[in-house]
VMD Tcl script that draws the C-alpha trace (Angstrom):
set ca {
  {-35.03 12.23 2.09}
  {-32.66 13.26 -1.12}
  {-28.76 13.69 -0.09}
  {-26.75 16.60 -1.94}
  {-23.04 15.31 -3.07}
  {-20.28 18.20 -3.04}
  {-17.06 19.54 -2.65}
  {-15.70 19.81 1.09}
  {-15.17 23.41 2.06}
  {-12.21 23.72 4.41}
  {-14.73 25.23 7.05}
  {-16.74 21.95 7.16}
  {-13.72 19.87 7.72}
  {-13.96 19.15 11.68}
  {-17.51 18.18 10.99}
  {-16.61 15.87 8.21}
  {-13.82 14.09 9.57}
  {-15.62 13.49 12.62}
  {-18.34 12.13 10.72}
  {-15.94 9.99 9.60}
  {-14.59 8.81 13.20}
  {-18.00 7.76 14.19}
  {-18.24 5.27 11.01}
  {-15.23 3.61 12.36}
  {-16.34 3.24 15.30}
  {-16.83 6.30 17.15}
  {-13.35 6.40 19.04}
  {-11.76 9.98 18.16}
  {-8.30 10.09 16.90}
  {-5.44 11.72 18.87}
  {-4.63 15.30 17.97}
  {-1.73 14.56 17.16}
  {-3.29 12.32 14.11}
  {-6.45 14.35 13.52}
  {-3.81 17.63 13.07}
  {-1.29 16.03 10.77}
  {-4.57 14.79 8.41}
  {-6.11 18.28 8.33}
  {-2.85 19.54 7.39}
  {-2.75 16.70 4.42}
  {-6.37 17.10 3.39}
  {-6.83 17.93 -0.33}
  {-10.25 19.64 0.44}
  {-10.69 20.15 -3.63}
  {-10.59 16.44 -3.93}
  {-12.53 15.58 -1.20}
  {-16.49 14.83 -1.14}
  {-19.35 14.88 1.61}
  {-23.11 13.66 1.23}
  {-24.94 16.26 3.31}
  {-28.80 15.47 4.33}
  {-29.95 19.11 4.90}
  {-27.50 20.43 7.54}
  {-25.87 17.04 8.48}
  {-22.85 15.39 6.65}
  {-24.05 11.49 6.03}
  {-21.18 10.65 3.43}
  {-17.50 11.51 3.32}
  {-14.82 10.38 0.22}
  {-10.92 11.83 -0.33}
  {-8.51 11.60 -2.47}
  {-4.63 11.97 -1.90}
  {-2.49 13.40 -4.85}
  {0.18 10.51 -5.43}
  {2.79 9.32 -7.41}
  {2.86 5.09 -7.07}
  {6.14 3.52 -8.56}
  {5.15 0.46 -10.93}
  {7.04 -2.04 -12.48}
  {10.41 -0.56 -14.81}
  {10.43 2.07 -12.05}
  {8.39 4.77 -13.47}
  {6.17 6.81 -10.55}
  {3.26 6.88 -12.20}
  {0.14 9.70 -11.31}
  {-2.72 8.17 -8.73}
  {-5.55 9.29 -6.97}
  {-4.86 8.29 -3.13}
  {-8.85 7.50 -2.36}
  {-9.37 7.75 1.36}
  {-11.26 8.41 4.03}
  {-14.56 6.49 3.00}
  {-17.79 6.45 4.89}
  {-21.52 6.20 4.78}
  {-23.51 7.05 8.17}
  {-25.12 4.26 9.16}
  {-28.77 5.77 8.92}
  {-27.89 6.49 5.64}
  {-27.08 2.69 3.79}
  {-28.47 1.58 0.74}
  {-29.44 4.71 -0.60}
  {-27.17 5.10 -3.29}
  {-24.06 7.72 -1.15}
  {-21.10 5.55 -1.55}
  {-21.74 4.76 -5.66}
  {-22.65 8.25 -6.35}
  {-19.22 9.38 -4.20}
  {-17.21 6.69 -6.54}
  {-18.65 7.97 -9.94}
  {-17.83 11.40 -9.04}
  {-14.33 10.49 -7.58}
  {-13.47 8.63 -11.18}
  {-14.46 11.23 -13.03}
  {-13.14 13.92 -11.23}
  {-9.53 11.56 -11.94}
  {-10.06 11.20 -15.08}
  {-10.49 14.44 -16.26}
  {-6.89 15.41 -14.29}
  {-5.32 12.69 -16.43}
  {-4.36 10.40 -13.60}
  {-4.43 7.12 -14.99}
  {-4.38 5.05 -11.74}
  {-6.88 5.42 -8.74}
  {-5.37 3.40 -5.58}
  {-6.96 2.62 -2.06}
  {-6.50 -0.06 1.00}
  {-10.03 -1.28 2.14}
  {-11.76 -1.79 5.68}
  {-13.97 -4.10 3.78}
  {-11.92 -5.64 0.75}
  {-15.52 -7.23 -0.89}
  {-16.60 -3.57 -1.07}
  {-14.82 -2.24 -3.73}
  {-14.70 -4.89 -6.49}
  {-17.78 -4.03 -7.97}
  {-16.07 -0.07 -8.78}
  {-13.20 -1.89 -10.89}
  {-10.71 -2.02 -8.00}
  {-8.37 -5.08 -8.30}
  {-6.08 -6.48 -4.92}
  {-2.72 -5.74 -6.35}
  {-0.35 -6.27 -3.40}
  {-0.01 -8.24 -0.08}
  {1.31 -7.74 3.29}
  {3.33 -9.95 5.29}
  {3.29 -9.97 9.31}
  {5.64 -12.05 11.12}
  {5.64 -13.09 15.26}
  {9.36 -14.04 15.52}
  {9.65 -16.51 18.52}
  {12.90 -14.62 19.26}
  {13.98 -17.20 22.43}
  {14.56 -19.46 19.57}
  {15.14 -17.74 16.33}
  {18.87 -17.01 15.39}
  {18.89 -14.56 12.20}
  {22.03 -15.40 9.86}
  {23.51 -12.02 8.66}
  {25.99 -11.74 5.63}
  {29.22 -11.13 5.29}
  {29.80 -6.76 5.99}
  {27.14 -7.00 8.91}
  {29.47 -6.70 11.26}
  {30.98 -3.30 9.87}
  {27.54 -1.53 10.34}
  {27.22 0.87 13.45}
  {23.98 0.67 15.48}
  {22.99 4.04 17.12}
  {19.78 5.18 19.42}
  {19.22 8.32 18.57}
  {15.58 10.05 19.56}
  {13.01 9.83 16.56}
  {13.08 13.52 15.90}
  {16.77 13.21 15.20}
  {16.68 10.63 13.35}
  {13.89 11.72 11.39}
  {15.48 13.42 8.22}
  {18.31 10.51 7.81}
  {15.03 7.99 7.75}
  {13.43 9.94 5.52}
  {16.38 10.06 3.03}
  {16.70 6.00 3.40}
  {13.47 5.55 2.43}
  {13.17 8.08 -0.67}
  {16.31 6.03 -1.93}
  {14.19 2.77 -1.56}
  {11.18 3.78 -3.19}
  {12.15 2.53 -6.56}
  {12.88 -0.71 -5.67}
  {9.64 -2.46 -5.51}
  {6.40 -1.59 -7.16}
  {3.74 0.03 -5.04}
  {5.92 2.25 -3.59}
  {4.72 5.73 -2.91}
  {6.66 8.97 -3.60}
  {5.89 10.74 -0.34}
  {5.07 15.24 -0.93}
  {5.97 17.33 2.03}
  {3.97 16.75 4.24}
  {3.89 12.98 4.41}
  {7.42 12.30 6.12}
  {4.79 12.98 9.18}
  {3.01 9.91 9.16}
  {5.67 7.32 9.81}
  {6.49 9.40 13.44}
  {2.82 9.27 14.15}
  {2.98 8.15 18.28}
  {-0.27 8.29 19.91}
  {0.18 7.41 23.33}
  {-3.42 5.99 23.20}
  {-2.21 4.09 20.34}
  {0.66 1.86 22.09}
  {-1.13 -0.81 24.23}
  {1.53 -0.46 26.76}
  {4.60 -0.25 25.07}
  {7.32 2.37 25.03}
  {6.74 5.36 23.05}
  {8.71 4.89 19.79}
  {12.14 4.45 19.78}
  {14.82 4.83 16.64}
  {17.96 3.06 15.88}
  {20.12 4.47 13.08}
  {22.76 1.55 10.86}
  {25.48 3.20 9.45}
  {28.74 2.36 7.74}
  {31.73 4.83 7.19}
  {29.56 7.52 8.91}
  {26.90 7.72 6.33}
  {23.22 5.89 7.14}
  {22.28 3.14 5.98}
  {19.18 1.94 7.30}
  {16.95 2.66 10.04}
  {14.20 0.98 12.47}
  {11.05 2.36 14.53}
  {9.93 0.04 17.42}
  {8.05 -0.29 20.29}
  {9.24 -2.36 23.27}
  {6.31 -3.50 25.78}
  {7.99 -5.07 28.89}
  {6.36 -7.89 30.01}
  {7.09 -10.73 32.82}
  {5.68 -14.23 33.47}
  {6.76 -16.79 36.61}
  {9.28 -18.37 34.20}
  {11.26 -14.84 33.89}
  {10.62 -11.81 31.48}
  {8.92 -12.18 28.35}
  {8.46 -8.80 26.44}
  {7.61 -8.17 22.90}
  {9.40 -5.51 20.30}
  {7.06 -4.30 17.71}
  {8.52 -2.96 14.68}
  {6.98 0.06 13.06}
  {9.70 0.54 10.24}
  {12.43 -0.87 9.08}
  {14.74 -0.25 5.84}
  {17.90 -0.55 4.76}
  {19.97 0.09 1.72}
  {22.26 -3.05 1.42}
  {21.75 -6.83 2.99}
  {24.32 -6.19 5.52}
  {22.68 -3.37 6.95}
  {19.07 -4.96 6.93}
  {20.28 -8.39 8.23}
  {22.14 -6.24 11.14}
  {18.79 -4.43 12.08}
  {16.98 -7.41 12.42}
  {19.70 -8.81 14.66}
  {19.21 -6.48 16.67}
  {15.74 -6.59 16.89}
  {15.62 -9.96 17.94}
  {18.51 -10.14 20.67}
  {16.93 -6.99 22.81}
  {17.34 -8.15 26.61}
  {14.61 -8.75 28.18}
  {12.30 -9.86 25.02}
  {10.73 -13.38 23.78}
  {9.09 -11.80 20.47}
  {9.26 -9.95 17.40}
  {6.25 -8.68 15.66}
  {5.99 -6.83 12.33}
  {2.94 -6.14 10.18}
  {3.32 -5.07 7.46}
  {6.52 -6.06 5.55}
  {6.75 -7.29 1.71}
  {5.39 -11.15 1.04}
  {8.98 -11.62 0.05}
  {10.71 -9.94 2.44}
  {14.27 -11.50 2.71}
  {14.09 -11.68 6.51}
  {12.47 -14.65 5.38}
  {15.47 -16.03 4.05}
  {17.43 -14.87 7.59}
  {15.67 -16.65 10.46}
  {17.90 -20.22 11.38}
  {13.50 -21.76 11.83}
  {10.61 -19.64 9.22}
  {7.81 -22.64 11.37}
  {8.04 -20.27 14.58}
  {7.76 -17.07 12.87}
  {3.73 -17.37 12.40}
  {3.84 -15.55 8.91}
  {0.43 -14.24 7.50}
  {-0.77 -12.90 5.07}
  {-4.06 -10.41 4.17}
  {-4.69 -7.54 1.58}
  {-3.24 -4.25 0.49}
  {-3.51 -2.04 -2.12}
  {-6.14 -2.02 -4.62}
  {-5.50 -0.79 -7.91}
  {-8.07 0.72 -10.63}
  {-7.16 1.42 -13.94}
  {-8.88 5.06 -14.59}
  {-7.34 5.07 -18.30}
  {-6.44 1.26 -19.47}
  {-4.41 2.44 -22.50}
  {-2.49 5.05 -20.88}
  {-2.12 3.23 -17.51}
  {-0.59 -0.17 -19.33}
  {2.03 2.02 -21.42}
  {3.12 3.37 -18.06}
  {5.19 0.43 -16.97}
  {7.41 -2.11 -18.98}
  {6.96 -5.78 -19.13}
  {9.09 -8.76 -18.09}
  {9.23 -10.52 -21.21}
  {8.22 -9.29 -24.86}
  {4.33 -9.46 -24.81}
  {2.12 -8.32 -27.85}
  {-1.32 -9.06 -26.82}
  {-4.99 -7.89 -27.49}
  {-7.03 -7.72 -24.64}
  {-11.00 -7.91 -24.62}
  {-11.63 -5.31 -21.64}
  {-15.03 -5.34 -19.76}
  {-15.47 -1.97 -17.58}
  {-19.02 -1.17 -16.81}
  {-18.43 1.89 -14.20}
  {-16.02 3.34 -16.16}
  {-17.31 2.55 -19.66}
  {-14.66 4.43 -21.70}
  {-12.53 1.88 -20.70}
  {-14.34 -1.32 -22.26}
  {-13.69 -2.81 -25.65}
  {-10.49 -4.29 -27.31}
  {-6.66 -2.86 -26.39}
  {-3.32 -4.11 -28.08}
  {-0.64 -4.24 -25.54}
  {2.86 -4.75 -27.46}
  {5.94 -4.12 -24.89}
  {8.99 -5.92 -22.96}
  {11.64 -3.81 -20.72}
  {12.20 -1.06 -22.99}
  {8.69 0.11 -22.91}
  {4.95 -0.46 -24.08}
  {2.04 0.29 -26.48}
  {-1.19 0.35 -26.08}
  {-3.97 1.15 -28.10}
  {-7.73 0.84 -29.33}
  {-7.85 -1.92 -31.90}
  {-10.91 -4.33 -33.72}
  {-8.30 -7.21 -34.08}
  {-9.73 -10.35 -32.05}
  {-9.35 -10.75 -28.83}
  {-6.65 -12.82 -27.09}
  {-7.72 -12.61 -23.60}
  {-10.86 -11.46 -21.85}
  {-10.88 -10.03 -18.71}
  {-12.24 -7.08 -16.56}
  {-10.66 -3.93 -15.16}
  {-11.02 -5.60 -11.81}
  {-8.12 -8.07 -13.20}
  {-6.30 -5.59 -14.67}
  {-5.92 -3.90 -11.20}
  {-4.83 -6.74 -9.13}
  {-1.91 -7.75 -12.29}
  {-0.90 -4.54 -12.84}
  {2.11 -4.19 -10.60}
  {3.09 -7.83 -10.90}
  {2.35 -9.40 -7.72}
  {-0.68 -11.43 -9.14}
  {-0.70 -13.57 -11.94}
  {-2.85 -13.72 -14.94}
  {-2.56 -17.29 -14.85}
  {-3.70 -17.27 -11.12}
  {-6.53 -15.32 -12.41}
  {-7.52 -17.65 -15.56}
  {-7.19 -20.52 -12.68}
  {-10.62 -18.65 -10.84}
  {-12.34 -18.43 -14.27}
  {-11.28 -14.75 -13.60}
  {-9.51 -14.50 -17.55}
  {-10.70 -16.57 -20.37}
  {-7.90 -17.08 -23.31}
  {-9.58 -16.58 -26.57}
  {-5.80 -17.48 -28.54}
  {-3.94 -20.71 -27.26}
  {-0.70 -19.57 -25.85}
  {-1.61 -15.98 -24.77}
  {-2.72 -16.46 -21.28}
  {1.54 -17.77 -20.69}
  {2.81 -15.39 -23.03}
  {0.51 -12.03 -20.85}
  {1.17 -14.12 -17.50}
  {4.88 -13.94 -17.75}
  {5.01 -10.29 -19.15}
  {2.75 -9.00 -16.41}
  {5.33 -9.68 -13.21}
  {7.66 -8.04 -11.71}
  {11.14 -8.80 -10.10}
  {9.92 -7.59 -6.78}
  {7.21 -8.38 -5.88}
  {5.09 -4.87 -5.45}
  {4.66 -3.61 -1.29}
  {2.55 -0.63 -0.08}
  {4.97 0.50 2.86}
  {1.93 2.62 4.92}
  {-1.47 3.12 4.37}
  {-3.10 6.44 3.53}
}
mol new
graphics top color blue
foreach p $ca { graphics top sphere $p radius 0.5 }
foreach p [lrange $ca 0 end-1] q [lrange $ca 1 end] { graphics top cylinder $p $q radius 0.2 }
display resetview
């Protein structure tokens, strides 16, 4: 059997994306979910495999804006919504779906392509490097105190319904995006996702609740939680799961999280996905009974190394020439002189010799600063060809945040 690889028509989408539903697992999404995704479907950037009359493959892309380090919001393609039927494996769908995807963002001049993985070991082998981390915390909140700085006490906590407090939220966070990279400037459209509530979805918790920080009247920060009541012979024992929180100064954020973990009635605090150095860290009176973990992100891939490196600035004054191996994108491959610091960056084709060696994979997962080229050169991952360059590129390459992917897409 031969497959034929083309553009989704917006007629074909129910079949697609439920195509897609069965390859994770076959559980159909609410319609609250499946309605806000059909609305945010770019069908002219989105693929299916079709085997005569039935759709075996499905691929997306998102049109996206990612900040990087020196704050610039820099083009992406948002890939999403991946699958391969399962009658269909090893026959070639999923590679020809990722060379058409590249190309396709290529020739619209996005330099970045950006994804989070089911299966992290999957994408490697397209040039996709893990650039960022997430953080989940289970605050033992019976015994946790969280120290809150001085102004804490002058911010005003407020329930207000999450429709209501929808727009101030959404202005809190447009105001953070810039602050770390891997942030992602969200089109209309998007301020949807975050007030996604599937009551199928809550494992018997509350449907989500808001609570508004503000200070002299105007917001300041906000948090979306769920709080699942729970009792044990010893007396109650319920757990508050946080779906968002942000803030605009320490006071505020350190006041949220107070909150959080002095609701009556609860023994735990559980968050998912916050930054790896997310100062609640720096908050809680014991960090050994807040089970922190760690796991994957965002993947990067560098669709245009030259044009994607001049895109951010660098942390120290770097001038560099890096040996590039890129065998799926082979434009990409050969040697590149990076020159830059905080003002801005170079880079360029060059036949000077090479002071590092690396692939695009690497290039991905250092390219908003949240994994070392050192790190790297540690897993035989970089080889320095000039003595001093790997410290010199290491240093240059991070960021003073360290870069967070806030929701998936």
């Amino acid at each position: 059997m031969t497959t034929q690889l083309r553009v989704l028509q917006r007629s074909e989408w129910d079949q697609w994306y439920g195509k897609l539903e069965r390859a994770f697992g076959g559980v159909p999404d609410s319609r609250q979910e499946r309605k806000l995704f059909e609305s945010l479907t770019e069908t002219e950037r989105s693929l299916a495999a079709w085997d005569g009359d039935e759709c075996v493959g499905t691929a997306g892309a998102f049109t996206f804006q990612v900040s990087v380090p020196g704050g610039a919001m820099v083009p992406a393609a948002g890939v999403t919504m991946v699958s391969v039927a399962a009658t269909h494996r090893r026959r070639g769908i999923l590679t020809s779906m990722m060379r058409r995807q590249l190309d396709d963002t290529r020739a619209l001049g996005e330099p970045l392509a950006i994804l989070t993985a089911s299966e992290p070991a999957i994408y490697g082998r397209f040039g996709y490097g893990t650039a960022t981390h997430q953080m989940s915390v289970e605050i033992d909140s019976s015994r946790v105190r969280i120290a809150v700085p001085p102004g804490a006490e002058d911010v005003r906590l407020r329930f207000v319904t999450v429709e209501e407090g929808a727009a101030a939220c959404e202005r809190v966070y447009v105001r953070t995006i810039g602050a770390r990279p891997g942030m992602l400037a969200r089109t209309p459209g998007w301020e949807g996702l975050p007030l996604l509530d599937p009551p199928g979805e809550r494992e018997g918790a509350s449907p989500m609740q808001c609570v508004l920080a503000e200070r002299d009247g105007e917001v300041v920060g906000y948090v979306r939680f769920h709080n699942k009541p729970q009792w044990s012979p010893a007396g109650p024992e319920g757990a508050v799961s946080v779906r968002q929180v942000d803030a605009l100064d320490p006071a505020a954020y350190a006041a949220l999280w107070r909150f959080l973990c002095e609701i009556d009635l609860t023994s735990v605090v559980r968050a998912r996905n916050r930054p790896v150095d997310d100062p609640v860290l720096h908050l809680v009176s014991d960090i050994r009974r807040c089970n922190v973990r760690l796991r994957d992100s965002l993947h990067v891939r560098l669709v245009d190394v030259g044009a994607a490196l001049e895109a951010r600035t660098y942390a120290a004054p770097v001038d560099v020439v890096l040996d590039v191996e890129d065998a799926f994108c082979p434009w990409n491959s050969g040697r590149w002189r990076l020159s830059g610091d905080l003002k801005g960056a170079s880079c360029e084709r060059t036949r000077d010799a090479a002071d590092l060696a690396l692939s695009v994979r690497e290039l991905g997962a250092v390219y908003l600063g949240g994994v070392s080229l050192s790190s790297l050169a540690g897993a035989g991952r970089v080889r320095e060809r000039r003595e001093g360059a790997l410290a010199e590129a290491s240093v240059a390459f991070g960021a003073d945040a360290v870069p967070w992917l806030p929701h998936g897409f």
